[in-house]
C-alpha positions in Angstrom: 84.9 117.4 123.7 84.2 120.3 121.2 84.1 119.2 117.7 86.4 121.4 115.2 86.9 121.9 111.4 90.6 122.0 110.1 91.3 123.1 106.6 95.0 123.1 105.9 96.6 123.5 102.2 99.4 121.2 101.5 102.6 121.9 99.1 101.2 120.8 95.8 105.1 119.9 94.7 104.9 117.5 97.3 105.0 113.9 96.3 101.4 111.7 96.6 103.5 109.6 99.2 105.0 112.3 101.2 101.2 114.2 101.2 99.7 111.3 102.6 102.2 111.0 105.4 101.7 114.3 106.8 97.6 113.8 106.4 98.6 110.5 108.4 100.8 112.3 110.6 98.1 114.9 111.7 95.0 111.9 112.1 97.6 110.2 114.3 98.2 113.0 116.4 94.2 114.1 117.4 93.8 110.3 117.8 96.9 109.9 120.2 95.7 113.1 122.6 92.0 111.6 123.1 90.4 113.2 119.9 88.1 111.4 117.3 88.5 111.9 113.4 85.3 112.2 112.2 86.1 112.7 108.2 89.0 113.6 106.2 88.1 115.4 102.7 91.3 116.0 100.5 90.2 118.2 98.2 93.1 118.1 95.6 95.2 121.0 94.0 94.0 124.2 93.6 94.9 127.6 92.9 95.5 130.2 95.6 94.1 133.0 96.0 97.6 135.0 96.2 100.7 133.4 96.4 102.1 132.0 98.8 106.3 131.4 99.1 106.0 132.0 96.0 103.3 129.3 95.1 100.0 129.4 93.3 98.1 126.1 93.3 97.9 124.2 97.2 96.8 120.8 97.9 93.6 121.3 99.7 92.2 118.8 103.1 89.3 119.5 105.3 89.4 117.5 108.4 86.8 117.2 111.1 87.1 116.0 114.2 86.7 116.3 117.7 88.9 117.2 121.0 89.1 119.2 123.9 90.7 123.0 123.4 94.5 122.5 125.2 95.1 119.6 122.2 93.9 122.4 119.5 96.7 125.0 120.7 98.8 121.9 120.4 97.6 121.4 116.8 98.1 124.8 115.3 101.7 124.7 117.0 102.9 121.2 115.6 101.6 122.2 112.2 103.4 126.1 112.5 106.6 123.8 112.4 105.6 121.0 109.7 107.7 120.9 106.7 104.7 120.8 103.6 102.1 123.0 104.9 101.4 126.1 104.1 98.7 127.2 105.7 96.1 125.9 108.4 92.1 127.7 110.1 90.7 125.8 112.7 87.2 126.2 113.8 84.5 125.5 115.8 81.5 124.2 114.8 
C-alpha cells in the first residue's frame, strides 16, 4: 500500500454535525476498501484564495492515510459527487 495525503475544503455554511459526517463518511470509506487512516487534521475555516460558487472562507481537513491506487481513483470520484465539498488534491508522499 502507498501512503497518500488528502486535503479537501468543506462548505463552511455547513452545519458542525453535517461536517463531521462527511469527514466520517470519507474515514469509513478508505477503511472499508483495505486502507488505514493514519491522521485526520481539520484545520477549521479559512479564506479562499478565490472564490469558489461563490464562497470565500472553506472548512479545511488534511487527511493521511494509506491504500492501494485503484481505491484512490475511487476516492476522487465519490468525493466529485459529495454534496459539501468543494474541492479535494490527493498526493503521494
Amino acid at each position: 500500500m502507498t501512503k497518500y495525503e488528502m486535503l479537501y475544503i468543506l462548505d463552511a455554511t455547513l452545519t458542525d454535525e453535517a461536517k463531521d459526517g462527511i469527514i466520517k463518511k470519507i474515514e469509513d470509506l478508505v477503511a472499508k476498501n483495505g486502507g488505514v487512516v493514519e491522521k485526520t487534521d481539520r484545520w477549521g475555516v479559512k479564506k479562499l484564495q478565490y472564490p469558489i460558487n461563490y464562497k470565500s472562507e472553506g472548512f479545511y481537513v488534511l487527511m493521511t492515510f494509506e491504500a492501494n491506487k485503484a481505491f484512490v481513483e475511487e476516492l476522487k470520484r465519490v468525493i466529485g459527487i459529495t454534496d459539501g465539498i468543494i474541492r479535494r488534491l490527493i498526493t503521494k508522499i
